[in-house]
C-alpha positions as CSV (number, residue, x, y, z in Angstrom):
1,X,120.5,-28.6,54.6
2,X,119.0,-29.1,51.2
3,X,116.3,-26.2,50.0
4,X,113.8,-28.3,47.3
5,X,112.4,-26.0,44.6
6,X,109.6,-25.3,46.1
7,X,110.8,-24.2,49.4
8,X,113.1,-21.8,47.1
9,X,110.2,-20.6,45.7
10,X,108.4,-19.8,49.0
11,X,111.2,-18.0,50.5
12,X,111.8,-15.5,46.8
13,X,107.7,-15.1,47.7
14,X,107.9,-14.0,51.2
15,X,110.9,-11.7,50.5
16,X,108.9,-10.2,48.1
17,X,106.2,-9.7,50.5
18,X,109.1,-8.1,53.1
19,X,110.3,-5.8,49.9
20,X,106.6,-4.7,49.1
21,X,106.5,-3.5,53.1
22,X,109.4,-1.8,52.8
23,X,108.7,-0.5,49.6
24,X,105.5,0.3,49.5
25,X,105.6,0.7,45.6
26,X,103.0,-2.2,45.2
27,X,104.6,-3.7,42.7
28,X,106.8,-6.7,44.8
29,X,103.4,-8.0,45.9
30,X,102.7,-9.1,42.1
31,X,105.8,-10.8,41.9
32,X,105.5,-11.9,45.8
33,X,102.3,-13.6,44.6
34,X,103.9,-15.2,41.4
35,X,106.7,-16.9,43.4
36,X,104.2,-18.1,45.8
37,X,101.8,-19.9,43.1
38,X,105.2,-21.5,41.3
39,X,105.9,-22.5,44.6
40,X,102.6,-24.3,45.1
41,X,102.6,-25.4,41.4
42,X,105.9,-27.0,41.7
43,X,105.1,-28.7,44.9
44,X,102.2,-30.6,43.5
45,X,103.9,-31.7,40.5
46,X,102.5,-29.1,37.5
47,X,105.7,-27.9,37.4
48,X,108.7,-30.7,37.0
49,X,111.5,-28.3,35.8
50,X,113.1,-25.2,36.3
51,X,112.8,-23.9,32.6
52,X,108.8,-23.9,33.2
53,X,108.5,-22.5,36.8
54,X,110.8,-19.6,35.5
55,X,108.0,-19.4,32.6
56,X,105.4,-19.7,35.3
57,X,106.9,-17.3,37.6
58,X,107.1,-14.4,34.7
59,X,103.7,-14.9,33.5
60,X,101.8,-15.1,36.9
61,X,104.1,-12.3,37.5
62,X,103.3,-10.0,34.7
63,X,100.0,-10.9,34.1
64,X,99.1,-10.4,37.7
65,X,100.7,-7.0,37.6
66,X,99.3,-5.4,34.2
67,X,95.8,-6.5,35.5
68,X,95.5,-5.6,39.3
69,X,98.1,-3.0,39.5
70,X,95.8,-0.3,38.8
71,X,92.6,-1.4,40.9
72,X,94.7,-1.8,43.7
73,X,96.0,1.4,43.7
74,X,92.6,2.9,43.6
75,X,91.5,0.6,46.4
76,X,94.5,2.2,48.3
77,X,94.4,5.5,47.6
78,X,94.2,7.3,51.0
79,X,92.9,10.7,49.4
80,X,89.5,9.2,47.9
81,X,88.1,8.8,51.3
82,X,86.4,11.6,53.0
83,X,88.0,14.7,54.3
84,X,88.2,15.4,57.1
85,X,85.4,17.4,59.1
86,X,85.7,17.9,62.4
87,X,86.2,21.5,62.4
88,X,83.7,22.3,59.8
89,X,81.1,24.5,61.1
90,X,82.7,25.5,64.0
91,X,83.0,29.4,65.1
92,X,86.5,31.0,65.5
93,X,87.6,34.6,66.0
94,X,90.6,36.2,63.4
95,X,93.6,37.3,65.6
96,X,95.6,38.7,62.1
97,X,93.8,40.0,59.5
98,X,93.1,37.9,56.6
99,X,94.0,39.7,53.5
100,X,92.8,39.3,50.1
101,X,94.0,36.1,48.7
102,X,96.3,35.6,51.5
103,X,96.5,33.8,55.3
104,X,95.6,35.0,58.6
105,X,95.4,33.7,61.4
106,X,92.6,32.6,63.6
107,X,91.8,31.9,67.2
108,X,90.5,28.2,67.5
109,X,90.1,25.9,70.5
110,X,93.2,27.5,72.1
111,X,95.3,27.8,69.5
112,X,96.3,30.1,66.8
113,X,95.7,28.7,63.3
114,X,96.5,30.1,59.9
115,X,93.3,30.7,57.7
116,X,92.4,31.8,54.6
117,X,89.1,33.4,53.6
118,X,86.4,31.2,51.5
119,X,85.3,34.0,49.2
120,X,89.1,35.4,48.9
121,X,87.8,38.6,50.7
122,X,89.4,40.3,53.4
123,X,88.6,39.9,57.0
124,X,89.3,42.0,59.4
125,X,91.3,41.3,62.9
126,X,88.8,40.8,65.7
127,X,85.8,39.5,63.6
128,X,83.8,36.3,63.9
129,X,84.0,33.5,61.6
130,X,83.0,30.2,60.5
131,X,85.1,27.5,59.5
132,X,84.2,26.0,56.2
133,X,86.4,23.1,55.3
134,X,90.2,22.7,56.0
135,X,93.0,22.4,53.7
136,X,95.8,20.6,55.2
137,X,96.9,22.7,58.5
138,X,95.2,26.0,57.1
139,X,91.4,26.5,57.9
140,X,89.3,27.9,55.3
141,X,86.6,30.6,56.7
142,X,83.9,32.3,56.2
143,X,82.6,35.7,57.8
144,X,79.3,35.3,60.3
């Protein structure tokens, strides 16, 4: 079996795609894209030669990643979206006393949870608080 140009061009594209999944550097899918579009170039005729879908291939390539590299990124960047919530609000009761600029721990929905206090003040073991935002695993709170 015989691969044309072209259909060597498709398959370097999809194993680009397949590399950028595995890799999730987002940088294959510039290249993925690239090999793709020689691909399609070369199969209407645009591109007769090897010398100029190599030249192709690098400047879609390139071009394609110095330009959209970066806004992609940002359009994938999990920590812009909003934090999350659920907890915040929410009344809990301190199990371990929260020391100044340290953790405690809390008593939340049936479970213990390490907290630290919003105003870096000391809370005492047995008080009331609320839960102000979250950082990671540890709840930020506030005395009630």
């Amino acid at each position: 079996m015989d691969l044309s140009l072209p259909q060597i061009w498709l398959i370097v594209g999809l194993i680009m795609l397949v590399a950028e999944l595995v890799s999730v550097l987002l940088v294959f899918v510039f290249f993925a894209s690239g090999a793709l579009l020689t691909s399609l170039l070369t199969a209407i005729g645009l591109l007769p030669d090897i010398e100029s879908q190599i030249i192709a291939f690098s400047l879609i390539s390139l071009s394609s990643l110095l330009l959209l590299r970066k806004h992609a990124r940002k359009l994938l960047d999990r920590r812009s979206g909003p934090e999350y919530s659920e907890f915040v609000g929410e009344t809990a009761l301190v199990i371990k006393d929260i020391p100044v600029n340290g953790e405690g721990k809390i008593y939340y929905r049936g479970a213990e949870w390490k907290a630290t206090a919003f105003n870096h003040s000391s809370i005492s073991a047995g008080s009331k608080v609320v839960i102000m935002r979250t950082n990671g695993i540890v709840l930020i709170v506030e005395e009630s």
